[in-house]
mmJSON file of the N, C-alpha and C atoms, coordinates in Angstrom:
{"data_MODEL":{"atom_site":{
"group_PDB":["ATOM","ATOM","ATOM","ATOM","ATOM","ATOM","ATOM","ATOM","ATOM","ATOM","ATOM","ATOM","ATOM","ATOM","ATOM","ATOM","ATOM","ATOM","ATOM","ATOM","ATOM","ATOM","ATOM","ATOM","ATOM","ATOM","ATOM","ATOM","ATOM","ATOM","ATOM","ATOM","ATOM","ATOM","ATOM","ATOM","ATOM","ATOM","ATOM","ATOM","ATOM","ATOM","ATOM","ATOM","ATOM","ATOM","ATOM","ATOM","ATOM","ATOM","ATOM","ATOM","ATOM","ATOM","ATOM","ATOM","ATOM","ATOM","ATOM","ATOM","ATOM","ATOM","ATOM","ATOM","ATOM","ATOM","ATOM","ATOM","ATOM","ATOM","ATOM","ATOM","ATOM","ATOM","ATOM","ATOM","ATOM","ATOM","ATOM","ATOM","ATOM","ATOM","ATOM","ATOM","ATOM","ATOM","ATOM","ATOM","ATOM","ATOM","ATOM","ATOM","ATOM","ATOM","ATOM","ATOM","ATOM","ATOM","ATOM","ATOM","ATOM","ATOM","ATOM","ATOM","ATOM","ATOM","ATOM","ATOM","ATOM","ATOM","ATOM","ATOM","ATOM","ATOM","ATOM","ATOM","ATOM","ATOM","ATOM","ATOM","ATOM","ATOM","ATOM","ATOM","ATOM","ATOM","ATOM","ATOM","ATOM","ATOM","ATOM","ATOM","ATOM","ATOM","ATOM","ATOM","ATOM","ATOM","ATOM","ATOM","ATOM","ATOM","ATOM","ATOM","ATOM","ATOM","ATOM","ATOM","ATOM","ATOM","ATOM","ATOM","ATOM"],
"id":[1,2,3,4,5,6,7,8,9,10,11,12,13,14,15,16,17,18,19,20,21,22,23,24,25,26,27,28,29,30,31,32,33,34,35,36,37,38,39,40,41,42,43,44,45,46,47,48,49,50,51,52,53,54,55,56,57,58,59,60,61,62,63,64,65,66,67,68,69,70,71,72,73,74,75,76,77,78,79,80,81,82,83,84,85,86,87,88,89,90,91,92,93,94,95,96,97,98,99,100,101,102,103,104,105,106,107,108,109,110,111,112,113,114,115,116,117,118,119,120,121,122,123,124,125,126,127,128,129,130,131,132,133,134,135,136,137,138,139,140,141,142,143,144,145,146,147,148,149,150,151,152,153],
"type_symbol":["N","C","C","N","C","C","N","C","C","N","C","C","N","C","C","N","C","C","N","C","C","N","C","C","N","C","C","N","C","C","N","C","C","N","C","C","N","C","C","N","C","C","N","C","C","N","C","C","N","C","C","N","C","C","N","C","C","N","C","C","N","C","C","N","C","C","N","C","C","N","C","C","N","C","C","N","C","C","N","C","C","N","C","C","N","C","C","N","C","C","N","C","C","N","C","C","N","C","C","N","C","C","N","C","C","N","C","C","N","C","C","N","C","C","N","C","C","N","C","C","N","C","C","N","C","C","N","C","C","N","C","C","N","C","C","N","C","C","N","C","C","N","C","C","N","C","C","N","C","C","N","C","C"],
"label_atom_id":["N","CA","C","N","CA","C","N","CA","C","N","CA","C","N","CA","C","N","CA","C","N","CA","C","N","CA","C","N","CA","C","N","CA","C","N","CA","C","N","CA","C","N","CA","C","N","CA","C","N","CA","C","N","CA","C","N","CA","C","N","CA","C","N","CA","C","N","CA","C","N","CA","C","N","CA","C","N","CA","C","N","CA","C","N","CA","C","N","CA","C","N","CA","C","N","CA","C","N","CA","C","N","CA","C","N","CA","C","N","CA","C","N","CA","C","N","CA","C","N","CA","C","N","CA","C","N","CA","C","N","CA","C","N","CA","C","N","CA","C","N","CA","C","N","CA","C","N","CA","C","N","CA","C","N","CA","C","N","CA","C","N","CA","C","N","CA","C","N","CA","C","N","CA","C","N","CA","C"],
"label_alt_id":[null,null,null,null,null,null,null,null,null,null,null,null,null,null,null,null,null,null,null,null,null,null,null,null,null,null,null,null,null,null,null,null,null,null,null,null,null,null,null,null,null,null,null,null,null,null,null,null,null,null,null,null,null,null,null,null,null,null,null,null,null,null,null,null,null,null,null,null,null,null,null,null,null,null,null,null,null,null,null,null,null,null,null,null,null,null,null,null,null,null,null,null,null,null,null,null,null,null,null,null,null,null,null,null,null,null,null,null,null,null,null,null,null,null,null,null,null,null,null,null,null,null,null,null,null,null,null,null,null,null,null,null,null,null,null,null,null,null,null,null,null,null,null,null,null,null,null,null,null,null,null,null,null],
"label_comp_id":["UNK","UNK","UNK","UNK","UNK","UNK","UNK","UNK","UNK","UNK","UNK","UNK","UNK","UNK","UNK","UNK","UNK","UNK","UNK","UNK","UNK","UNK","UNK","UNK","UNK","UNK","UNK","UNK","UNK","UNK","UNK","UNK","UNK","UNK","UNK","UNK","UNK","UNK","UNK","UNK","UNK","UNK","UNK","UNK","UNK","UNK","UNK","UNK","UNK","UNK","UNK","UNK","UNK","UNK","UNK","UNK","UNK","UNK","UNK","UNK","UNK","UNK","UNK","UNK","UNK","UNK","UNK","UNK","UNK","UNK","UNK","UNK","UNK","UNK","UNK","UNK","UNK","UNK","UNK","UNK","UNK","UNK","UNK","UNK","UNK","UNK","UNK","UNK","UNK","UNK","UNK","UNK","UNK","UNK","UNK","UNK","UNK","UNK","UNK","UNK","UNK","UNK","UNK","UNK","UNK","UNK","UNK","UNK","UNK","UNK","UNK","UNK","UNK","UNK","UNK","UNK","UNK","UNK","UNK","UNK","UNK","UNK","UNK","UNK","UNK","UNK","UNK","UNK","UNK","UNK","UNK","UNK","UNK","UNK","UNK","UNK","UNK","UNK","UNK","UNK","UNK","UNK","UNK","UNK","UNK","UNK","UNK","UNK","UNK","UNK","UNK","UNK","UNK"],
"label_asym_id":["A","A","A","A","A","A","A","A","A","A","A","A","A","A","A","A","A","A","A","A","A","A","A","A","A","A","A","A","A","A","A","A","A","A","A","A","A","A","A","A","A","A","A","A","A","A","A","A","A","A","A","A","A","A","A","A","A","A","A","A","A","A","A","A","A","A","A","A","A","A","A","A","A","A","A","A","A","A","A","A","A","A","A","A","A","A","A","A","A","A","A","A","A","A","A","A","A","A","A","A","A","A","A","A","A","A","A","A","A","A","A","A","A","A","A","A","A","A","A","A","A","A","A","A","A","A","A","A","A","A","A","A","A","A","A","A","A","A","A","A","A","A","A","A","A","A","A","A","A","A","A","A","A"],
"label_entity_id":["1","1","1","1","1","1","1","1","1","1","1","1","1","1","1","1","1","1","1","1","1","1","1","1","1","1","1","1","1","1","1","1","1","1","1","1","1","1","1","1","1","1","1","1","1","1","1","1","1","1","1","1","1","1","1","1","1","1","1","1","1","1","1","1","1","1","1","1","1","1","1","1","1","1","1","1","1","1","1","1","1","1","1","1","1","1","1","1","1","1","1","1","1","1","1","1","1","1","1","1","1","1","1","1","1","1","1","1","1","1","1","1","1","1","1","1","1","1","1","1","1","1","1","1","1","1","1","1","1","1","1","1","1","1","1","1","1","1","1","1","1","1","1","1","1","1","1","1","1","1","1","1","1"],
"label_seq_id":[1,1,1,2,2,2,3,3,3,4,4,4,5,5,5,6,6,6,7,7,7,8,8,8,9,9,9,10,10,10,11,11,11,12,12,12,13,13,13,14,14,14,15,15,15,16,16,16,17,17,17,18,18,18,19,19,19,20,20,20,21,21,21,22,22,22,23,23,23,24,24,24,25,25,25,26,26,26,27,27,27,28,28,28,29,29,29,30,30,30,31,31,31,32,32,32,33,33,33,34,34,34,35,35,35,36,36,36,37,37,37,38,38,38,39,39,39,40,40,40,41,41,41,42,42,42,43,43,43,44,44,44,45,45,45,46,46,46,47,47,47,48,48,48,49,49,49,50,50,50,51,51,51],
"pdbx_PDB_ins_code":[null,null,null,null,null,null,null,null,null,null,null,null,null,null,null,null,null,null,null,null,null,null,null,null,null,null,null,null,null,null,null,null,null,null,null,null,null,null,null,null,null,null,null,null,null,null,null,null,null,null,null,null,null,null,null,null,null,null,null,null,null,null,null,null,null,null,null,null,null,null,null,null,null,null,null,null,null,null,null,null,null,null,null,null,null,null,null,null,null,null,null,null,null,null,null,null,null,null,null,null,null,null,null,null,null,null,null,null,null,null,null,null,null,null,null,null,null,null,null,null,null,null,null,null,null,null,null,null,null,null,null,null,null,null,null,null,null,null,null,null,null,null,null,null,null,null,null,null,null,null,null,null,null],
"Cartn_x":[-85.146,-84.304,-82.99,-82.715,-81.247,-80.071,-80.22,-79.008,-78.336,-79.374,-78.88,-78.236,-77.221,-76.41,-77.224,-77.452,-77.843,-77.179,-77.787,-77.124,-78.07,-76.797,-77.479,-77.724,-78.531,-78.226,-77.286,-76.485,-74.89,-74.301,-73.651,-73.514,-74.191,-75.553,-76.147,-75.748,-75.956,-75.598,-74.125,-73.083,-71.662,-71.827,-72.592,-72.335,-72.659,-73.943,-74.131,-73.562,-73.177,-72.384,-71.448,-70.146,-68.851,-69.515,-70.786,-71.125,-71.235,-71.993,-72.385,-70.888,-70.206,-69.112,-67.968,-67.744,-67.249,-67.969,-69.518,-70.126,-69.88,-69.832,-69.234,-67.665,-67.146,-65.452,-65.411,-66.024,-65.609,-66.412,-67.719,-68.43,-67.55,-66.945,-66.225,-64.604,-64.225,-62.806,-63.284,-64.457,-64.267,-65.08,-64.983,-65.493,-64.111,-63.826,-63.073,-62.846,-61.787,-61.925,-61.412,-61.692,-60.831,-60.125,-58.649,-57.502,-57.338,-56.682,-57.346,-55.797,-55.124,-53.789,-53.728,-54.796,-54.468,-53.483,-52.84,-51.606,-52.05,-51.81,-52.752,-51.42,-51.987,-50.676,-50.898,-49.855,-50.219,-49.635,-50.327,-49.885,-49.575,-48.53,-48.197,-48.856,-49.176,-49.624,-49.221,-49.295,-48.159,-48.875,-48.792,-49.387,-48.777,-49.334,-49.093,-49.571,-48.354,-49.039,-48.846,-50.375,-49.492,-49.797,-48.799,-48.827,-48.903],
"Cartn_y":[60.914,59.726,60.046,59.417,59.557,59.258,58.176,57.917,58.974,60.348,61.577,62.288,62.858,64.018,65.044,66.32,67.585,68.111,68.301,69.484,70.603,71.964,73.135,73.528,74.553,75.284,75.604,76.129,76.68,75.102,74.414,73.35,72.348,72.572,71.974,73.038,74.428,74.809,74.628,74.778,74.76,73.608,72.389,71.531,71.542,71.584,71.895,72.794,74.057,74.981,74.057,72.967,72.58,71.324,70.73,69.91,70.449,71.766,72.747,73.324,73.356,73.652,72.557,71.902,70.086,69.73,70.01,69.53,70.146,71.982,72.297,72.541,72.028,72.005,70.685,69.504,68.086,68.597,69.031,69.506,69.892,71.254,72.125,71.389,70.63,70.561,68.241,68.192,66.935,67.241,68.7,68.857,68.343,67.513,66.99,68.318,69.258,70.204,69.578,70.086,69.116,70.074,69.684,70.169,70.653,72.169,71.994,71.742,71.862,71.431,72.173,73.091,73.862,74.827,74.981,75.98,76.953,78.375,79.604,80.005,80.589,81.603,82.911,83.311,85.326,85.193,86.826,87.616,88.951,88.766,90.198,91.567,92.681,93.633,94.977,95.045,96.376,97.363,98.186,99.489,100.484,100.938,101.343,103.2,103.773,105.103,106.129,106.986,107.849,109.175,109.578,111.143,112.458],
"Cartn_z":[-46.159,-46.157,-45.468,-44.338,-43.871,-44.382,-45.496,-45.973,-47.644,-47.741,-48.811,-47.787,-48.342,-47.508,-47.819,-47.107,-47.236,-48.143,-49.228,-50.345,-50.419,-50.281,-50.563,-52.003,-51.956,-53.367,-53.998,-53.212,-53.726,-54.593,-53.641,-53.944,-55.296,-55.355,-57.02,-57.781,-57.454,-58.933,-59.421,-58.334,-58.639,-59.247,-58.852,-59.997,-61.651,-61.36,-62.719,-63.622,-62.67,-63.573,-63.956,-63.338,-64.133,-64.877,-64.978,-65.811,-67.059,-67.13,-68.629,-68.945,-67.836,-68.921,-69.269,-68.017,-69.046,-70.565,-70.266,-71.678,-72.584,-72.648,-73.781,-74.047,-73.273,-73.768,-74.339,-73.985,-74.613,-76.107,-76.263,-77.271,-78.821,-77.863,-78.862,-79.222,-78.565,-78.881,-79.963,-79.525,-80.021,-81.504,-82.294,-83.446,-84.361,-85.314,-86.184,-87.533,-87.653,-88.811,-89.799,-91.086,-92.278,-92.898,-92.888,-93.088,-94.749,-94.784,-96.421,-96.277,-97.931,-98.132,-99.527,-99.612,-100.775,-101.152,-102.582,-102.615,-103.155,-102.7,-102.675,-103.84,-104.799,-105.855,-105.325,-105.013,-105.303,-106.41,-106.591,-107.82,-107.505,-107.979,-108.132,-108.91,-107.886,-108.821,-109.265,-110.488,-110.742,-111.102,-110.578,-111.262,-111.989,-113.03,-114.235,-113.444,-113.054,-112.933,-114.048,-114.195,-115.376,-114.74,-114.789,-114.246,-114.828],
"occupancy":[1.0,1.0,1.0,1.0,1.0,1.0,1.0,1.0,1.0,1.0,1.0,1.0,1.0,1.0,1.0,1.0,1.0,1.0,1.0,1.0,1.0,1.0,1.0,1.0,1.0,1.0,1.0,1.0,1.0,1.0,1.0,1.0,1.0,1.0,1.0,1.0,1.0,1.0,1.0,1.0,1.0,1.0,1.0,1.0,1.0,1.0,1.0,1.0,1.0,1.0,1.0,1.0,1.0,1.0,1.0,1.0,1.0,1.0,1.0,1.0,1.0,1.0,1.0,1.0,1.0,1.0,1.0,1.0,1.0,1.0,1.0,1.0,1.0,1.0,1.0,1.0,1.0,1.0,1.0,1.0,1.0,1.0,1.0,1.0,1.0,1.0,1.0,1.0,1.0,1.0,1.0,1.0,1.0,1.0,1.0,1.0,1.0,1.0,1.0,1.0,1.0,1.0,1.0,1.0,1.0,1.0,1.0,1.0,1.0,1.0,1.0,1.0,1.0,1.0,1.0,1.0,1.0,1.0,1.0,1.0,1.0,1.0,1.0,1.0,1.0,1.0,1.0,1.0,1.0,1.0,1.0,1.0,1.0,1.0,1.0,1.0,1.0,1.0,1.0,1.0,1.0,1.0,1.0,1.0,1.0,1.0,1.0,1.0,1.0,1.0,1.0,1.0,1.0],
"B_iso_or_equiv":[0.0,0.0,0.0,0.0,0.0,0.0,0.0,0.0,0.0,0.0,0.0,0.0,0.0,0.0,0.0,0.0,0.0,0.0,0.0,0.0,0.0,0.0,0.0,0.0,0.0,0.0,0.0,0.0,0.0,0.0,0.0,0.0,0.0,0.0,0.0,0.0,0.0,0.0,0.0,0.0,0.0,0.0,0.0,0.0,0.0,0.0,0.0,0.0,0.0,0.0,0.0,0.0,0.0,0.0,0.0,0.0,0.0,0.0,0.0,0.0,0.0,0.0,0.0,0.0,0.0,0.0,0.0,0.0,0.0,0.0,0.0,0.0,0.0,0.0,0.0,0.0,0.0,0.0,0.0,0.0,0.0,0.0,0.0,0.0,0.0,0.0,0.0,0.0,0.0,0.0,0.0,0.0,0.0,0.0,0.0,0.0,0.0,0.0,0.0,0.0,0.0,0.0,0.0,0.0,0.0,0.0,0.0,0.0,0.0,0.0,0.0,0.0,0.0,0.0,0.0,0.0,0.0,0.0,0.0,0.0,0.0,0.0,0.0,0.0,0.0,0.0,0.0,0.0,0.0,0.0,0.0,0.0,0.0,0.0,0.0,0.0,0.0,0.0,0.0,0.0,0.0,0.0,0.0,0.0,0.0,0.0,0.0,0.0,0.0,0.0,0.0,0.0,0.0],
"pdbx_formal_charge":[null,null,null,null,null,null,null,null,null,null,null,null,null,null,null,null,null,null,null,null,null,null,null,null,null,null,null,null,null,null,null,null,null,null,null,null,null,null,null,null,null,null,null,null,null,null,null,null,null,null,null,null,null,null,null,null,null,null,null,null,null,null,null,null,null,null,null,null,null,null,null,null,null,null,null,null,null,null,null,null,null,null,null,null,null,null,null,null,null,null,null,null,null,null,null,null,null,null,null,null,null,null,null,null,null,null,null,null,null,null,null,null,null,null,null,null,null,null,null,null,null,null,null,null,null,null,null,null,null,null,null,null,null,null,null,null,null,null,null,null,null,null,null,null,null,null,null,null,null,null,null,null,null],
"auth_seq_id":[1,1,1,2,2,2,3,3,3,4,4,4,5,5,5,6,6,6,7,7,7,8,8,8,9,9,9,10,10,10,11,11,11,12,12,12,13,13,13,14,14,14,15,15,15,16,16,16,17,17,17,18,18,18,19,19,19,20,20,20,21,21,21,22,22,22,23,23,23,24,24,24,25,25,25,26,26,26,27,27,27,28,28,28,29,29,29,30,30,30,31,31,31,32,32,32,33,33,33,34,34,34,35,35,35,36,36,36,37,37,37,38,38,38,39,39,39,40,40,40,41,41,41,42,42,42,43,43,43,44,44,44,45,45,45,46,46,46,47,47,47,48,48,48,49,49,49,50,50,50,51,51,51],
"auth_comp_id":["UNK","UNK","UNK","UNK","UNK","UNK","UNK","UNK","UNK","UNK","UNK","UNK","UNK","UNK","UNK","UNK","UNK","UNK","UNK","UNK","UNK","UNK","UNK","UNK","UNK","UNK","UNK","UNK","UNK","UNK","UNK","UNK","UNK","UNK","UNK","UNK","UNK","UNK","UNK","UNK","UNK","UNK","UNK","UNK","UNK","UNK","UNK","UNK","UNK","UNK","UNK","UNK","UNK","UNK","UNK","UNK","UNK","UNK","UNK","UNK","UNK","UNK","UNK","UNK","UNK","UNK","UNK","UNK","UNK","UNK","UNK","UNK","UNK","UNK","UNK","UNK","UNK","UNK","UNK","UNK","UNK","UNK","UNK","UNK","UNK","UNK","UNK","UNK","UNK","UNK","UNK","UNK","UNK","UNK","UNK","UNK","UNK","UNK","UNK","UNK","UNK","UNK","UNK","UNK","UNK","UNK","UNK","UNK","UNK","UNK","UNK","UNK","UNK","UNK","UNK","UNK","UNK","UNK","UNK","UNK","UNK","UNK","UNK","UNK","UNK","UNK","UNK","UNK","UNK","UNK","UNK","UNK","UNK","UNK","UNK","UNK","UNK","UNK","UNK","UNK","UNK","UNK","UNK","UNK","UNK","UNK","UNK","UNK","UNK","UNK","UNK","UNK","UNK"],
"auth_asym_id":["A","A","A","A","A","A","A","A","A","A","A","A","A","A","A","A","A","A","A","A","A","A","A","A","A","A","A","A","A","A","A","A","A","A","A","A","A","A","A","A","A","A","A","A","A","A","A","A","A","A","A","A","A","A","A","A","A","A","A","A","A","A","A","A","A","A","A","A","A","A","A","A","A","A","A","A","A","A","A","A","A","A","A","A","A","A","A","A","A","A","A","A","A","A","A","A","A","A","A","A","A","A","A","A","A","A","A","A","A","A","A","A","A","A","A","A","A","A","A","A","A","A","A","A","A","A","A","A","A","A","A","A","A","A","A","A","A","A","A","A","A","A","A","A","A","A","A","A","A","A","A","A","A"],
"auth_atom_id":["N","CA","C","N","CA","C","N","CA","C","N","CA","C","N","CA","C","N","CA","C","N","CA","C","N","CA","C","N","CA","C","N","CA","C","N","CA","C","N","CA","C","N","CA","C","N","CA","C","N","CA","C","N","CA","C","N","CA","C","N","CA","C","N","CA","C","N","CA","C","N","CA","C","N","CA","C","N","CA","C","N","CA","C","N","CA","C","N","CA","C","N","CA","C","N","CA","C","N","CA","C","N","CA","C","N","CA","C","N","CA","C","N","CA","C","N","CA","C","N","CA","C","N","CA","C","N","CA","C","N","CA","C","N","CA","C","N","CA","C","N","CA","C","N","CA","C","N","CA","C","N","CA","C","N","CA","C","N","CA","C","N","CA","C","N","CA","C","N","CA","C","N","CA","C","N","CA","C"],
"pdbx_PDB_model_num":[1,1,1,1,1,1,1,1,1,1,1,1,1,1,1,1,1,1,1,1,1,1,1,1,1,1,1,1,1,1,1,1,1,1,1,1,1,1,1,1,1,1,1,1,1,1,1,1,1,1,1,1,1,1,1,1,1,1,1,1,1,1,1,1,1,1,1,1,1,1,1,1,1,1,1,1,1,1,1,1,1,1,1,1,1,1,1,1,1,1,1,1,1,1,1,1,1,1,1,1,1,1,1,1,1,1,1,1,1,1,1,1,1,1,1,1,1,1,1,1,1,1,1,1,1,1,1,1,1,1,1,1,1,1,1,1,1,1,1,1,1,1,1,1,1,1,1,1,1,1,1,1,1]
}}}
């Protein structure tokens, strides 16, 4: 067909390579995390040395 441009190999894979990686950056960054808001206590620990 005259009216496809000639595409090489080089050229499809460079694409597909930035499609697989567009797909997994929108992938990974459009995961929603759920925020904890919990209050952690320390404790203090004492040690009892006996010498």
């Amino acid at each position: 067909m005259p009216q496809m441009a000639p595409l090489s190999w080089l050229t499809l894979f460079i694409f597909f390579i930035m499609i697989y990686i567009i797909f997994n950056i929108v992938n990974y960054y459009s995961f929603l995390y759920s925020i904890k808001t919990s209050k952690k206590t320390s404790k203090k620990i004492s040690y009892n040395w006996k010498w």
